[in-house]
C-alpha positions as CSV (number, residue, x, y, z in Angstrom):
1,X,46.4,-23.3,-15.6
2,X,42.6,-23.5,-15.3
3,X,40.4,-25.2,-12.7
4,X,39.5,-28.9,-13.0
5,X,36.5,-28.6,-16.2
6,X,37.3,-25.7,-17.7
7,X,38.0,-25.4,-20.9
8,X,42.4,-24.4,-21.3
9,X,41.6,-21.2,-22.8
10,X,39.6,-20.0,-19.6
11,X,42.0,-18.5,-17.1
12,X,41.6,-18.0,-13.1
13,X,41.7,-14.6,-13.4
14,X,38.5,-14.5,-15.8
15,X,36.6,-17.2,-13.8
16,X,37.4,-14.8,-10.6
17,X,35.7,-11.9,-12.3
18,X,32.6,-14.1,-13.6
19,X,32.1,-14.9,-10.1
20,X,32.2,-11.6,-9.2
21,X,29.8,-10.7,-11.6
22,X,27.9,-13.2,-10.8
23,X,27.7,-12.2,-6.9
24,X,27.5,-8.4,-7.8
25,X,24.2,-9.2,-9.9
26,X,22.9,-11.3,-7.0
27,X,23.4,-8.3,-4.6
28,X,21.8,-6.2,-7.0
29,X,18.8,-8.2,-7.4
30,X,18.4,-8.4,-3.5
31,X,18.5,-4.7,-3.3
32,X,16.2,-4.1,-6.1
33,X,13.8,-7.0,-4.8
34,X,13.8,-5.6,-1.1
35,X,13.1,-2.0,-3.0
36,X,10.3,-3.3,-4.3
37,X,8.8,-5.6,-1.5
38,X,9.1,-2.5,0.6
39,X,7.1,-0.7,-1.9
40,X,4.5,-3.5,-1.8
41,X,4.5,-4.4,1.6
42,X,4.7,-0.7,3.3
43,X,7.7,-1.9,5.6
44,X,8.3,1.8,6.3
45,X,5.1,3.0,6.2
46,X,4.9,6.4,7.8
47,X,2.6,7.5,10.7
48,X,1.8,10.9,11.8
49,X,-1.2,13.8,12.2
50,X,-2.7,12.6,8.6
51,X,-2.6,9.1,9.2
52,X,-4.6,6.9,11.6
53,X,-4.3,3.1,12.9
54,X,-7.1,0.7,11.9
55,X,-8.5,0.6,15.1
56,X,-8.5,4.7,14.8
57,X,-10.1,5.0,11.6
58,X,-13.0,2.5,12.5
59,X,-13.7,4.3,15.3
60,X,-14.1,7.8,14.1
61,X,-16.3,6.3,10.9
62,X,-18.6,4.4,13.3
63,X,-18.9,8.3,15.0
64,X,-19.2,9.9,11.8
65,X,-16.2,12.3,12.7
66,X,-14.5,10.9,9.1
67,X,-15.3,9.6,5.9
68,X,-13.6,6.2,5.5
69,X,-13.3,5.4,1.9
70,X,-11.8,1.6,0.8
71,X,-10.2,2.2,-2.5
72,X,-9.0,-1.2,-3.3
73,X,-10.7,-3.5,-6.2
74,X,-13.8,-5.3,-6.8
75,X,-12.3,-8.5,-6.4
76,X,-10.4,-7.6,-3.3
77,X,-14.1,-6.5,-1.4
78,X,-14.8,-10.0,-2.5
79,X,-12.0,-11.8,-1.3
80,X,-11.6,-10.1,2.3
81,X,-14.5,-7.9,2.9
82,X,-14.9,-4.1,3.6
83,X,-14.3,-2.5,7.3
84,X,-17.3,-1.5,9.0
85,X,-18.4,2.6,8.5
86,X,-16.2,2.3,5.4
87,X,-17.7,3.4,1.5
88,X,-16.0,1.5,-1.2
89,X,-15.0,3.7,-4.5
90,X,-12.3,1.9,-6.5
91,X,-9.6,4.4,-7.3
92,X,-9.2,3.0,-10.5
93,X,-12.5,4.9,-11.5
94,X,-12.0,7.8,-14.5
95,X,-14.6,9.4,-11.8
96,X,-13.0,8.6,-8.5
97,X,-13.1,12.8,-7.5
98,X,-16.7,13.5,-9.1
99,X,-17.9,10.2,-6.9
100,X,-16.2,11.5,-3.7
101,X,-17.6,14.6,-3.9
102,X,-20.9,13.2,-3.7
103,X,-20.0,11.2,-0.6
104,X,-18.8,14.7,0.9
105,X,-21.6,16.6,-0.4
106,X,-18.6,18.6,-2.1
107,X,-17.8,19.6,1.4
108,X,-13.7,19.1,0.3
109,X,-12.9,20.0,4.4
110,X,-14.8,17.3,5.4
111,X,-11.8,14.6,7.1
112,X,-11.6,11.4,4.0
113,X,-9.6,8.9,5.3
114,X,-8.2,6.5,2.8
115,X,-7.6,2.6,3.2
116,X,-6.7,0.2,0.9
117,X,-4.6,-3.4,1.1
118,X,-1.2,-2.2,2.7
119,X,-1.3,1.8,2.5
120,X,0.5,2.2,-0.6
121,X,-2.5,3.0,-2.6
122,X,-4.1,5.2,0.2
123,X,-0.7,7.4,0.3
124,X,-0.8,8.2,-3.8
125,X,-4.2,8.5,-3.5
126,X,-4.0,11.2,-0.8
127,X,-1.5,13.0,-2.8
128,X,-3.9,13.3,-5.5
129,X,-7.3,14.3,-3.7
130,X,-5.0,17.1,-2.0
131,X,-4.0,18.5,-5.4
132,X,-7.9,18.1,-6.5
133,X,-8.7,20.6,-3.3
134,X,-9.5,18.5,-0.4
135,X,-7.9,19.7,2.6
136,X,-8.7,16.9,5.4
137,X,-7.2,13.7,3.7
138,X,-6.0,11.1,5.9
139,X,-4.4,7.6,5.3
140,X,-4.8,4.4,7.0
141,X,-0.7,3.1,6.2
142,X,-1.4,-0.1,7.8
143,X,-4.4,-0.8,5.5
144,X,-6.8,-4.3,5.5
145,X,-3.8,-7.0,5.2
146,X,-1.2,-4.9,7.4
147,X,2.1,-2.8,6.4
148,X,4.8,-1.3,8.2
149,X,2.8,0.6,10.4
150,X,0.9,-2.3,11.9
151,X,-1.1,-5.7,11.8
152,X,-4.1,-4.1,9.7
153,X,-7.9,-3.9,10.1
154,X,-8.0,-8.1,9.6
155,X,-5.4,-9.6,11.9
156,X,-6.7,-6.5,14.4
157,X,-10.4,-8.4,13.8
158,X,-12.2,-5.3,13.1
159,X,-15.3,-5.8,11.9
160,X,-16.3,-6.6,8.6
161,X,-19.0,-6.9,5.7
162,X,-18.6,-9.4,3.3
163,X,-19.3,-7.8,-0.7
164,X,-20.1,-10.5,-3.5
């Protein structure tokens, strides 16, 4: 017999399995969605020798001991400003390596330390200025807005300069 509303030729058993379907794709989704907000939001954002806090990095750019380079966007220099002591190259830039190297006067031991919104960027980005021969990279995982490794360079009130 089928449930109150459904149609004769629709039996328990079926409905049963669309459910389960049904509840199967939800708990799909919510893995694949937590996947990819960890992926967005750094949740697990590792720390270790090549990676420093926010409060970290600004000090040792303020001393000159590293590099700090913020490799997000344009628009997000606009929108939240740039750290103190850090150099803004957007990574998206067909020159991003040729640019760098004239920030390092090709010196590719200098220390670079990377920052960008939540450290996801800055870790990919590492990866690839390692494999172009610079030896010193270090991330900043907790970036400007904050990530798994801590509140970030804003909610830490750094200092910043405001870009237009």
């Amino acid at each position: 017999m089928a449930e109150k509303g459904t149609p004769s030729h629709v039996s328990k058993a079926s409905l049963r399995q669309s459910r389960r379907g049904f509840l199967a794709l939800g708990a799909i989704s919510v893995v694949t969605g937590g996947a990819v907000a960890s992926r967005w939001f750094n949740i697990w954002a590792e720390t270790g020798e090549n990676a420093l806090s926010a409060p970290e990095a600004h000090q040792a750019a303020i001393s000159g001991d590293i590099l700090l380079v913020d490799i997000r966007r344009p628009d997000e220099w606009a929108r939240t400003g740039v750290g103190e002591g850090a150099v803004m190259i957007d990574m998206r830039r067909r020159d991003f390596v040729e640019v760098l190297l004239v920030e390092v006067q090709n010196d590719t031991s200098r220390p670079v330390a990377l920052i960008c919104a939540r450290g996801v960027r800055s870790r990919r980005q590492s990866a690839k200025l390692m494999k172009a021969g610079f030896t010193r990279i270090i991330d900043v995982p907790e970036g400007m807005l904050g990530s798994g490794a801590g509140p970030g360079w804003i909610k830490r009130g750094l200092p910043l300069r405001k870009e237009s």
